[in-house]
FIVOKE-494168 format. One record per atom (N, C-alpha, C): atom name; x, y, z; residue in one letter; residue number from 1. Coordinates in Angstrom, 1 decimal. Layout:
N
[rodren CA,[X,Y,Z],A,NUM]
...
END
This chain:
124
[rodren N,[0.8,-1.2,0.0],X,1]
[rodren CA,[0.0,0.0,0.0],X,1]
[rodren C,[0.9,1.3,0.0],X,1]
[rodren N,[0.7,2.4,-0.8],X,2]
[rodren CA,[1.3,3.7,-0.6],X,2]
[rodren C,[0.1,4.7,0.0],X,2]
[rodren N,[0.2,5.5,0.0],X,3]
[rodren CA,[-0.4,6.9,0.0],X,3]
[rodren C,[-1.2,7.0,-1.0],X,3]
[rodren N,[-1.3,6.9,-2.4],X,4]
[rodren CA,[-2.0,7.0,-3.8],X,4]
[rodren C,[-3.7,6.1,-2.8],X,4]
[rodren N,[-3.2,4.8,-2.3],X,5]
[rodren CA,[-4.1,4.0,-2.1],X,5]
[rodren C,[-5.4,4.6,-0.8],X,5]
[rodren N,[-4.7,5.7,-0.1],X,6]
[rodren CA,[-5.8,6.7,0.8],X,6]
[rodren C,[-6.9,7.2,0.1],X,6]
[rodren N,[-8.3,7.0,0.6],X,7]
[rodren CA,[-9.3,7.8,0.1],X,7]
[rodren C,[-8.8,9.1,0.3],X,7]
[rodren N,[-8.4,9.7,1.5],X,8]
[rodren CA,[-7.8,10.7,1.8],X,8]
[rodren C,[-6.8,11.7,0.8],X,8]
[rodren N,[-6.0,11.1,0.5],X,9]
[rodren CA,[-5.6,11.4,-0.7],X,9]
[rodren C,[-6.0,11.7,-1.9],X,9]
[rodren N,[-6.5,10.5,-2.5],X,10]
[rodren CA,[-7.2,10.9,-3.7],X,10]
[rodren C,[-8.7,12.1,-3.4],X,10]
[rodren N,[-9.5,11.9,-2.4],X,11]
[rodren CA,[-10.2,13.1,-2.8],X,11]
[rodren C,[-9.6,14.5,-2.4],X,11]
[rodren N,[-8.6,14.7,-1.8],X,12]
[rodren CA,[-7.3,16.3,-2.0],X,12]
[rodren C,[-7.0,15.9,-3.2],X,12]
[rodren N,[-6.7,15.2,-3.9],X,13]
[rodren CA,[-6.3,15.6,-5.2],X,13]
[rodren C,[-7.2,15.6,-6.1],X,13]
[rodren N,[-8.4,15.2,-6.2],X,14]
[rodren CA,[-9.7,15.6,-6.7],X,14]
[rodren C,[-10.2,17.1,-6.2],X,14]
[rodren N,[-9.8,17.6,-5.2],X,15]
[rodren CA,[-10.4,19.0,-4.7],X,15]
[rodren C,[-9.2,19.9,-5.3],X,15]
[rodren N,[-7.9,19.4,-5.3],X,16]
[rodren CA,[-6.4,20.3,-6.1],X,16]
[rodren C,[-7.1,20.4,-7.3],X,16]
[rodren N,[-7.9,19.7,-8.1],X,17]
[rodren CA,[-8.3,19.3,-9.4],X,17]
[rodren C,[-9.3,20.4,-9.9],X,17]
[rodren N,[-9.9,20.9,-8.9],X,18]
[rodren CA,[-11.4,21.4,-8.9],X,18]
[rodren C,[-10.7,22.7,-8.8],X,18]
[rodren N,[-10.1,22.9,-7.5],X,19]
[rodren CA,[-9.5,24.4,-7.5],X,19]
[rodren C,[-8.8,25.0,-8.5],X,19]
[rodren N,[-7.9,24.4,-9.5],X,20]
[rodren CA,[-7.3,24.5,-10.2],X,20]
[rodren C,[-8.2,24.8,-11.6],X,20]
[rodren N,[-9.2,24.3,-11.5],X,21]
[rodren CA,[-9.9,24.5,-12.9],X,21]
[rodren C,[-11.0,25.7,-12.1],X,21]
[rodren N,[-11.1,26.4,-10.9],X,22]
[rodren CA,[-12.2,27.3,-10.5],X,22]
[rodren C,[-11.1,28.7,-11.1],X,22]
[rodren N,[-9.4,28.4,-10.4],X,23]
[rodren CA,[-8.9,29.6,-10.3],X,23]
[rodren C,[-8.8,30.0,-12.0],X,23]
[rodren N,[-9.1,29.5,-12.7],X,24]
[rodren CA,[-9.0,29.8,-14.5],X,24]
[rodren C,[-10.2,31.0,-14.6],X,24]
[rodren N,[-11.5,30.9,-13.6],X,25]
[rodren CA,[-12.4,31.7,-14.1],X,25]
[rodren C,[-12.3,33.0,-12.7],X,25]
[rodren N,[-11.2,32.8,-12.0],X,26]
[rodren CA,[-11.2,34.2,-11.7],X,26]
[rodren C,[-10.5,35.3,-12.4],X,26]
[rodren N,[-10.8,37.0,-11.9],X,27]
[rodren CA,[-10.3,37.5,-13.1],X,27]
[rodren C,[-8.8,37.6,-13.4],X,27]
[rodren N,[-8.4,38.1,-14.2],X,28]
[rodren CA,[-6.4,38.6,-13.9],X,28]
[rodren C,[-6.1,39.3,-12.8],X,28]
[rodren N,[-6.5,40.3,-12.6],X,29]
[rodren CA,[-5.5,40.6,-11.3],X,29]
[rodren C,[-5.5,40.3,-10.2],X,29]
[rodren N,[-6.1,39.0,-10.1],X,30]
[rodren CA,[-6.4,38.2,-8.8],X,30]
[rodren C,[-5.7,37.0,-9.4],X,30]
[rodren N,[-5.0,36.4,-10.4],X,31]
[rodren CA,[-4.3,35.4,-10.9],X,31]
[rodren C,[-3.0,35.3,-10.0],X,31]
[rodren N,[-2.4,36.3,-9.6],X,32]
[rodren CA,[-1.1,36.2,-9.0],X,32]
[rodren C,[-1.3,36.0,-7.6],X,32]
[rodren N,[-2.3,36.6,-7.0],X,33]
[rodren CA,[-2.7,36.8,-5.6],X,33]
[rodren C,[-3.7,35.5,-5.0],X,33]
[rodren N,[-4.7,35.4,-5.1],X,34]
[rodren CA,[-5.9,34.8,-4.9],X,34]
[rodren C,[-5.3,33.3,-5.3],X,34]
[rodren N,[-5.6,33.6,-6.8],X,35]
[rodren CA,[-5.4,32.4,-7.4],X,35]
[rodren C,[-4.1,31.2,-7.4],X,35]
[rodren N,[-3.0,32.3,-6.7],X,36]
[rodren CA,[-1.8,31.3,-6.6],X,36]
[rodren C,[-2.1,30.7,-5.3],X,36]
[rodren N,[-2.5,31.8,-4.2],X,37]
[rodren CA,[-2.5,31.3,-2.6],X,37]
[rodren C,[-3.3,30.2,-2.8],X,37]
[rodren N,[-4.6,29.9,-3.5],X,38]
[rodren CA,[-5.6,29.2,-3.1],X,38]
[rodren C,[-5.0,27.8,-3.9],X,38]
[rodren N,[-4.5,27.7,-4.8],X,39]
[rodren CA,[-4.0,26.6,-5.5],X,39]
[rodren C,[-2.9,26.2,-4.7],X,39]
[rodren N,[-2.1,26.7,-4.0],X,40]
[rodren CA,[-0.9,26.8,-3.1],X,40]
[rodren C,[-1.4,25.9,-2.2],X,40]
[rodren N,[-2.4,26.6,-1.4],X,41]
[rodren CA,[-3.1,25.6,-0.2],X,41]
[rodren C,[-3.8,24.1,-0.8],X,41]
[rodren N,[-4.7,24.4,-1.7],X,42]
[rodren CA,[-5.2,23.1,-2.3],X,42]
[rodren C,[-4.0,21.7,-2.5],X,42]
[rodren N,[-2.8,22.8,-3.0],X,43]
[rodren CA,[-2.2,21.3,-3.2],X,43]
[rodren C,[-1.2,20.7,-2.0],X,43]
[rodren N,[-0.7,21.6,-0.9],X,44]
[rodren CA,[-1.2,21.4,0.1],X,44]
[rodren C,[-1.4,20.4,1.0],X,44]
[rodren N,[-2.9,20.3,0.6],X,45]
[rodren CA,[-3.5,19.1,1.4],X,45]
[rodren C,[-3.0,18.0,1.4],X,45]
[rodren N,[-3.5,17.5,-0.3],X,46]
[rodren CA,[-2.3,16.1,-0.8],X,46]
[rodren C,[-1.1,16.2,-0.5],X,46]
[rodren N,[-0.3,17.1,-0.6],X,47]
[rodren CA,[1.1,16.9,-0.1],X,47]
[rodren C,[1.5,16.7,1.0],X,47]
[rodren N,[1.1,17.2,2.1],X,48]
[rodren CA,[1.2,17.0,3.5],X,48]
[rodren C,[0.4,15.4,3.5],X,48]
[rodren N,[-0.4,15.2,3.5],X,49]
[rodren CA,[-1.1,13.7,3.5],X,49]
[rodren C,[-0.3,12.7,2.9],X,49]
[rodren N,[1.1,12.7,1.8],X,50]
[rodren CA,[1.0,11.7,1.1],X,50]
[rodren C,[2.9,12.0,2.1],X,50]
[rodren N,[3.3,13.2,2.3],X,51]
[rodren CA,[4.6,13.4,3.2],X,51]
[rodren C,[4.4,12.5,4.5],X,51]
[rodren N,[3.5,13.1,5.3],X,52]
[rodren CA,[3.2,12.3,6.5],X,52]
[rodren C,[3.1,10.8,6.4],X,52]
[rodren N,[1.9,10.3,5.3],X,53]
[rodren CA,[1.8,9.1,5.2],X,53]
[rodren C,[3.6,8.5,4.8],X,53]
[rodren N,[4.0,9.3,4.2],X,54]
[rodren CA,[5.6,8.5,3.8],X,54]
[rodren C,[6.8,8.8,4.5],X,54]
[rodren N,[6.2,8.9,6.2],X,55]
[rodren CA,[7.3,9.8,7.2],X,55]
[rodren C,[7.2,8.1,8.0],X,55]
[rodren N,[6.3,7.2,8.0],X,56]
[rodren CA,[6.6,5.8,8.7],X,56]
[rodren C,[6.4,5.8,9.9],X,56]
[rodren N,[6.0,6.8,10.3],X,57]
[rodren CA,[6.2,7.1,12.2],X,57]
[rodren C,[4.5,7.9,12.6],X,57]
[rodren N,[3.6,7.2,13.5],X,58]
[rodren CA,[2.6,7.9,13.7],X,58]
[rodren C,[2.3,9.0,13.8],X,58]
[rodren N,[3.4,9.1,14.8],X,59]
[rodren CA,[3.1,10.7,15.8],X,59]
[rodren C,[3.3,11.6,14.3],X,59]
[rodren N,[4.4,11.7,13.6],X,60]
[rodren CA,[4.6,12.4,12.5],X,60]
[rodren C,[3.4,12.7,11.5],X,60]
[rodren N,[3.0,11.6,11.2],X,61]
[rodren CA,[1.6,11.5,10.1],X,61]
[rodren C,[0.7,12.1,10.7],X,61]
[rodren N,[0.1,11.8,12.1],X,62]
[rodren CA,[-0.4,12.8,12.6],X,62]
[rodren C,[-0.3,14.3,13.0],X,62]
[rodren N,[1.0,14.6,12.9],X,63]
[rodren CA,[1.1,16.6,12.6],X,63]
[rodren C,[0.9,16.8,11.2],X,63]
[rodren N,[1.5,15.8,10.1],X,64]
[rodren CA,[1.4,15.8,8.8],X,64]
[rodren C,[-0.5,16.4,8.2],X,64]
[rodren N,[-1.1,15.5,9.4],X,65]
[rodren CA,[-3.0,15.7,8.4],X,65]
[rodren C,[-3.2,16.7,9.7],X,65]
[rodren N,[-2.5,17.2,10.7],X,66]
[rodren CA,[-2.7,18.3,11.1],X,66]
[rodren C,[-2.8,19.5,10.2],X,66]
[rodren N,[-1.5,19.8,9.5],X,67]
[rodren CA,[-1.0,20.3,8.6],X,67]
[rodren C,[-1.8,21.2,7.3],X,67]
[rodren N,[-2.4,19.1,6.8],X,68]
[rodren CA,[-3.0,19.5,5.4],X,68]
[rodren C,[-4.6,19.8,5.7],X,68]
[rodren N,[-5.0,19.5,7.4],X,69]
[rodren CA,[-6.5,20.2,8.7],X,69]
[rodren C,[-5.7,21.9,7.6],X,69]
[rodren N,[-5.2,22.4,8.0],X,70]
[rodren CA,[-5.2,23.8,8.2],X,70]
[rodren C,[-4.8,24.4,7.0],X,70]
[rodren N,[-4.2,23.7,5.9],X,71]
[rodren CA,[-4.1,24.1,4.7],X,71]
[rodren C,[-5.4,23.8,4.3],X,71]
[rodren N,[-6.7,23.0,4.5],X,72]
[rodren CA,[-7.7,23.0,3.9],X,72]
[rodren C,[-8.8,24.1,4.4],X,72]
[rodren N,[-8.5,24.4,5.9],X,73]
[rodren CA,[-9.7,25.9,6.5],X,73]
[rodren C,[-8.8,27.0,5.7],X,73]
[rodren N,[-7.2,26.7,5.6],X,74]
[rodren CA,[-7.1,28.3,4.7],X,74]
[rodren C,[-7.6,28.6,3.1],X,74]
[rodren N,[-7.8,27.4,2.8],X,75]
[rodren CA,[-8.6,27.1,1.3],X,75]
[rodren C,[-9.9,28.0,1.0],X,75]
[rodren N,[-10.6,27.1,2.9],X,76]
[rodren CA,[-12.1,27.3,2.3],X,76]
[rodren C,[-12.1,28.9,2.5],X,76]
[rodren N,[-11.5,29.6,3.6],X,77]
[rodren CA,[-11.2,31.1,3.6],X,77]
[rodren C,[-11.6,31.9,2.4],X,77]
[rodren N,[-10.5,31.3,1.6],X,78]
[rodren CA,[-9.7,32.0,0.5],X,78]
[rodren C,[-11.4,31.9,-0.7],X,78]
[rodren N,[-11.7,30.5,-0.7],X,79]
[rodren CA,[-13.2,30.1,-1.4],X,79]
[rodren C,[-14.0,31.3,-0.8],X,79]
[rodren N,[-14.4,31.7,0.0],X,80]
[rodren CA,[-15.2,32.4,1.0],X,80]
[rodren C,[-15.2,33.9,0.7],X,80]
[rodren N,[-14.1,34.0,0.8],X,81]
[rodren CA,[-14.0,35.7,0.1],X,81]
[rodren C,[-14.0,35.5,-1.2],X,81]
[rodren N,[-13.3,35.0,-2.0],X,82]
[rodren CA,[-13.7,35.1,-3.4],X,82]
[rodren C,[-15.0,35.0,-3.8],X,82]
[rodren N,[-15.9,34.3,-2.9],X,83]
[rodren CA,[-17.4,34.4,-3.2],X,83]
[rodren C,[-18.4,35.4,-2.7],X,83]
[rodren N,[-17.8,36.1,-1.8],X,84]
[rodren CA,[-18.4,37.1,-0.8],X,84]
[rodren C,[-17.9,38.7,-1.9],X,84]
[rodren N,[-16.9,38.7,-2.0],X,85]
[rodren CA,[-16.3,39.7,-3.2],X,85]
[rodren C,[-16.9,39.6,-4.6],X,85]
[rodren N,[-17.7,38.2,-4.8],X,86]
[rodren CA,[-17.9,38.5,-6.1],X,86]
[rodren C,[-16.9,38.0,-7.5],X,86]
[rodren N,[-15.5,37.7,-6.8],X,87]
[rodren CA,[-14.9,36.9,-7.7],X,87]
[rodren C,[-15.0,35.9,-8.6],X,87]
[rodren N,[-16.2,34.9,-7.4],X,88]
[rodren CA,[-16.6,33.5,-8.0],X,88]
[rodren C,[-18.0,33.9,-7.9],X,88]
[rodren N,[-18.6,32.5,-8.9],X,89]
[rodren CA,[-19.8,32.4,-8.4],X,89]
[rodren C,[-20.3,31.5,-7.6],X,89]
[rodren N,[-21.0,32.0,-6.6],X,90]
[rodren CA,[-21.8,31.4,-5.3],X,90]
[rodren C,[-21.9,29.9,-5.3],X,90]
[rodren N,[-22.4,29.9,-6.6],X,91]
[rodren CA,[-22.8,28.2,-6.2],X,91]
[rodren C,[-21.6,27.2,-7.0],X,91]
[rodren N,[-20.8,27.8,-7.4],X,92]
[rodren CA,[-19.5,27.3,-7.8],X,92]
[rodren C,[-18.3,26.5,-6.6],X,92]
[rodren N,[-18.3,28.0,-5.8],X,93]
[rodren CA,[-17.6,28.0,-4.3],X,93]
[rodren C,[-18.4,27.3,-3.6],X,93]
[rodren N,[-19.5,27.1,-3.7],X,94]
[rodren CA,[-20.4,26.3,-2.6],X,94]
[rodren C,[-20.4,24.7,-2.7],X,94]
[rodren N,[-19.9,24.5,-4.3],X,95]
[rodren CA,[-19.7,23.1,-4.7],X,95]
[rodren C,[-18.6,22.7,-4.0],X,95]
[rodren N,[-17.5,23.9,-4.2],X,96]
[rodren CA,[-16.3,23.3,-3.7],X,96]
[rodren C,[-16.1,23.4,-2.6],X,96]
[rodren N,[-16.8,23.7,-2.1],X,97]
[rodren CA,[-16.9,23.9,-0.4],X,97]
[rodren C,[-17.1,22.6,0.0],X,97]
[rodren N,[-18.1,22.2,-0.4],X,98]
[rodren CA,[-18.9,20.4,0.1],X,98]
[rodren C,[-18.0,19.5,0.1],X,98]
[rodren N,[-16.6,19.7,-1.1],X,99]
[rodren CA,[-15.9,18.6,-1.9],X,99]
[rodren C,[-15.4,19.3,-0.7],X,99]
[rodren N,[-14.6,20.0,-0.2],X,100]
[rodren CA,[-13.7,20.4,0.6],X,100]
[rodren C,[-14.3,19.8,2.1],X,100]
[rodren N,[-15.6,20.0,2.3],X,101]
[rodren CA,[-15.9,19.7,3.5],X,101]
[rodren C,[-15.7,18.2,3.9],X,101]
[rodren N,[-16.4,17.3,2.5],X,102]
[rodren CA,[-15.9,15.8,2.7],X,102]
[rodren C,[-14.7,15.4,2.9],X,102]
[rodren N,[-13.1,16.4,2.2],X,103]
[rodren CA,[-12.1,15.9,3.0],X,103]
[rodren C,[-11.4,16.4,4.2],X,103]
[rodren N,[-12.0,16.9,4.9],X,104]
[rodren CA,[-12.6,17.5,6.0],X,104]
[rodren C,[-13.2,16.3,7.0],X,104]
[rodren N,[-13.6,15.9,6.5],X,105]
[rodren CA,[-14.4,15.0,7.9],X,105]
[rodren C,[-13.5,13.6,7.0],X,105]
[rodren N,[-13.2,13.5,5.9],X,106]
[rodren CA,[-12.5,12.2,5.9],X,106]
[rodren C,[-10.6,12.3,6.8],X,106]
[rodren N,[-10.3,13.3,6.7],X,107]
[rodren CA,[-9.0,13.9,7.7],X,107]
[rodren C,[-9.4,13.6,9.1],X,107]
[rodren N,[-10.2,14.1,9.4],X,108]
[rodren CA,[-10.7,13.7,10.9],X,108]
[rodren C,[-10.6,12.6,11.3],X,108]
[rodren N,[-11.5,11.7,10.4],X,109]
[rodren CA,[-12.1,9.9,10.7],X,109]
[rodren C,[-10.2,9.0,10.7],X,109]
[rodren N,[-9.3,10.0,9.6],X,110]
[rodren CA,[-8.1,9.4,9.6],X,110]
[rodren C,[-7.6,9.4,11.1],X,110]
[rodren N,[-7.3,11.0,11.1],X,111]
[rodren CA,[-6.6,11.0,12.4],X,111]
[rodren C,[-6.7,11.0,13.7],X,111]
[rodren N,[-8.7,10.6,13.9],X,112]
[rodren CA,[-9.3,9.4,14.9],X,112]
[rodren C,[-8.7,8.1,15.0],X,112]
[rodren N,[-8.6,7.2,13.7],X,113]
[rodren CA,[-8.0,6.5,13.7],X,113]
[rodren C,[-6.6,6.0,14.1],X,113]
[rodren N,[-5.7,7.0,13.6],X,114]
[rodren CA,[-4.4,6.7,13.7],X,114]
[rodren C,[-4.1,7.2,15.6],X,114]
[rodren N,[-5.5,8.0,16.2],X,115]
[rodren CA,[-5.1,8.3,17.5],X,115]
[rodren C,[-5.7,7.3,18.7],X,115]
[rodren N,[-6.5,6.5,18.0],X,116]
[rodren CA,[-6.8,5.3,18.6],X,116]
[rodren C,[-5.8,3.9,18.2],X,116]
[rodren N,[-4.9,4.2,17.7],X,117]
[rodren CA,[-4.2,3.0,17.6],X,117]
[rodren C,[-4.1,2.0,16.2],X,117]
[rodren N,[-5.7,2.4,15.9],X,118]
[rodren CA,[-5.8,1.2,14.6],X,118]
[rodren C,[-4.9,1.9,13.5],X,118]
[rodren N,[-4.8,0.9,12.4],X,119]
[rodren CA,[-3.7,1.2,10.9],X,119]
[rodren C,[-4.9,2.1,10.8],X,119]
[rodren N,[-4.2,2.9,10.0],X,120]
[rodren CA,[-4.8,3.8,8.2],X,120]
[rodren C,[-4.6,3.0,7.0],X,120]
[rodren N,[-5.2,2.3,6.7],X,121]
[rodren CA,[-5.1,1.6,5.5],X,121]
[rodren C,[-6.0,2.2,4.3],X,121]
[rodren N,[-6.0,1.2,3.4],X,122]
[rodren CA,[-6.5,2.1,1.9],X,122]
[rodren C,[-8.0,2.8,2.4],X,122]
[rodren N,[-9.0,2.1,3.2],X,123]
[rodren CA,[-10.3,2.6,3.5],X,123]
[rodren C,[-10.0,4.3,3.9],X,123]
[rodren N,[-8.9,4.6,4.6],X,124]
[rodren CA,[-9.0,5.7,5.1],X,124]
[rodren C,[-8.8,7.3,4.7],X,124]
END
């Protein structure tokens, strides 16, 4: 099993996927700003998740989906004002908000897991 094999993973890189194709429809002078931070954080998530998972050591993995926890609230932020400003549209950000919120509570259920003792295997 690697990291690829976490649901946790693949749905951050399904949500890297999503933000990356939202930041195309913000305008240009929010391309360098907005658009890089928010794609910055998105990828982020997966990276911290697939780092930690490949650190071998619990305690580690566990600061690791701490990590890609707070790269994902600075996401939805970043989602939040861009829709509150007018940048995006409402129900665009609101989509990605849900996709963000599921790996949100799938991060959680991980790092319940790994704090009770059981593996993280591919289910997680």
């Amino acid at each position: 099993m690697t990291y690829r094999d976490l649901i946790a993973w693949q749905r951050a890189m399904q949500l890297a996927g999503e933000v990356y194709a939202l930041c195309r429809l913000l305008p240009p002078e929010e391309r360098f700003e907005l658009s890089s931070q928010m794609r910055r954080s998105a990828r982020s998530v997966a990276a911290n998740i697939a780092e930690g998972y490949g650190r071998g050591r619990t305690g580690e993995y566990r600061r690791f989906l701490a990590y890609a926890n707070g790269s994902l609230l600075e996401l939805e932020t970043d989602l939040e004002l861009a829709a509150r400003t007018g940048l995006l549209p409402r129900s665009t950000v609101d989509s990605t908000l849900a996709r963000s919120a599921e790996v949100g509570r799938i991060l959680s259920g991980l790092r319940r897991r790994l704090r009770s003792g059981r593996p993280a295997g591919p289910d997680s």
